[in-house]
N, C-alpha and C positions, 0 to 999 in steps of 0.2 A: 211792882218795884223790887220788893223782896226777891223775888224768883231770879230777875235779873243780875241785882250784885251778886248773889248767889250764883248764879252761869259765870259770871267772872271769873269769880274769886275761883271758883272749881277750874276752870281754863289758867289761871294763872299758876294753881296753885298745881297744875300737872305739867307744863309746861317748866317751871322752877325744879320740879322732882326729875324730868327726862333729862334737863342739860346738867343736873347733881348729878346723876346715876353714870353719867357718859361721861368718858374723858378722849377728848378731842386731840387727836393728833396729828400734828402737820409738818408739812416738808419745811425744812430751808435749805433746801439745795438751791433757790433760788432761778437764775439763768442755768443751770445745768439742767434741773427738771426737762423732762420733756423724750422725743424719740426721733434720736437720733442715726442719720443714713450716713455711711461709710465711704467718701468718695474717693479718695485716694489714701494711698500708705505711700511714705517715701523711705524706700529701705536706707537708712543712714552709711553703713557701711558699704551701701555700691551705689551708691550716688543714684538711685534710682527710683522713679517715681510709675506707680502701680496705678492706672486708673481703675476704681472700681465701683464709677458711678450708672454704670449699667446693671448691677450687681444689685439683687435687695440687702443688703448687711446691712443690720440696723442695730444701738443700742438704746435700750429704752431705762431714762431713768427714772425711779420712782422712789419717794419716801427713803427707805434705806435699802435697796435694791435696785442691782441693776441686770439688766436681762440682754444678754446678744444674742441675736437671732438670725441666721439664714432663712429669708423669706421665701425661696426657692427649692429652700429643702435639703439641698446640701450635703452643710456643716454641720446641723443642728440650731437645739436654743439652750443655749446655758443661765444661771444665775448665777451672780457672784454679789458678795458684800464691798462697801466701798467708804471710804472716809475722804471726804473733799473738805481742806481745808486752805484757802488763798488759792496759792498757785500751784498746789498738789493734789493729784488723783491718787488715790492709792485703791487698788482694785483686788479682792485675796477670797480664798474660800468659795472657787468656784464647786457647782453640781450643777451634773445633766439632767434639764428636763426629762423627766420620763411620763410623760403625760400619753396615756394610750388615744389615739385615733377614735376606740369606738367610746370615751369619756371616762374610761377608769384613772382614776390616777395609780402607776407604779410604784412611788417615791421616787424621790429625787437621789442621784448617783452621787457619789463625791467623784471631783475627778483625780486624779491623781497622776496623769500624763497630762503636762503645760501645750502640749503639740495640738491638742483638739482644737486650743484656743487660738494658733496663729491666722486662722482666715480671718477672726475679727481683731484683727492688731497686738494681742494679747500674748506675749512671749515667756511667760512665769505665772505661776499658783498663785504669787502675790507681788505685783506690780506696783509701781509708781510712776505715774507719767508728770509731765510738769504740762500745767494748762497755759499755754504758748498765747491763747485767744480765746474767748468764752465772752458770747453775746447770744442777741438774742435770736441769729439764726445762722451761727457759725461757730463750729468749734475747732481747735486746733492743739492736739495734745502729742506730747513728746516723751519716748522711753529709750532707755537705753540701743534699744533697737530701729524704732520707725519713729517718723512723723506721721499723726493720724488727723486728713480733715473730716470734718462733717458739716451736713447742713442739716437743720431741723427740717423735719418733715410734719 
């Protein structure tokens, strides 16, 4: 009987010290979480609309990171920081992945030409799009320059 509360209290009492020790951190980016494909761009200043849902362009958002990515190979994969708050995306402080093929990591580029970022809708260092639509498998964002759909993948 002893030996058992004794397994307990030992199990409780390590279990108490693992979630002390840990500080648990989590998203709320909420419905934007997630990894998002690139279906069209609508250049606002020519009235024109890009399909590019043959295209893998994908953004993936994570915690406080967001990552675009040419699946195809391309454009590349970038990272950039981002603050969502309501109906504002703000997207700034992008670098290029530099992640080697045979698994070294290079470190990461800063970028400092806003031009690498126009395949994936991206026309500035630091953006602000307005979130036009943001569910849970469609997103629709707007910047000075394009209209960007997506659908969750």
């Amino acid at each position: 009987m002893k030996k058992t509360v004794f397994s307990i209290i030992f199990i409780f009492s390590v279990i108490a010290i693992a979630f002390s020790s840990c500080t648990l951190e989590t998203s709320d980016n909420g419905k934007l979480d997630g990894f998002w494909h690139l279906v069209s761009e609508e250049v606002l200043s020519a009235d024109t609309t890009i399909d590019l849902s043959g295209q893998r362009i994908f953004w993936g958002v994570e915690y406080k990171l967001l990552n675009v990515s040419d699946k195809d190979g391309v454009y590349g994969d970038y990272y950039l920081r981002f603050n969502h708050d309501g109906d504002s995306l703000r997207v700034y402080s992008p670098y290029k992945n530099n992640w080697h093929e045979n698994g070294e990591d290079g470190g990461d580029i800063t970028v400092e030409d806003a031009s690498v970022l126009l395949p994936f809708g991206i026309s500035a260092l630091d953006e602000t799009f307005l979130v036009e639509q943001l569910g849970s498998s469609k997103m629709v964002l707007k910047s000075s320059a394009y209209r960007l759909r997506f659908k969750k993948f």
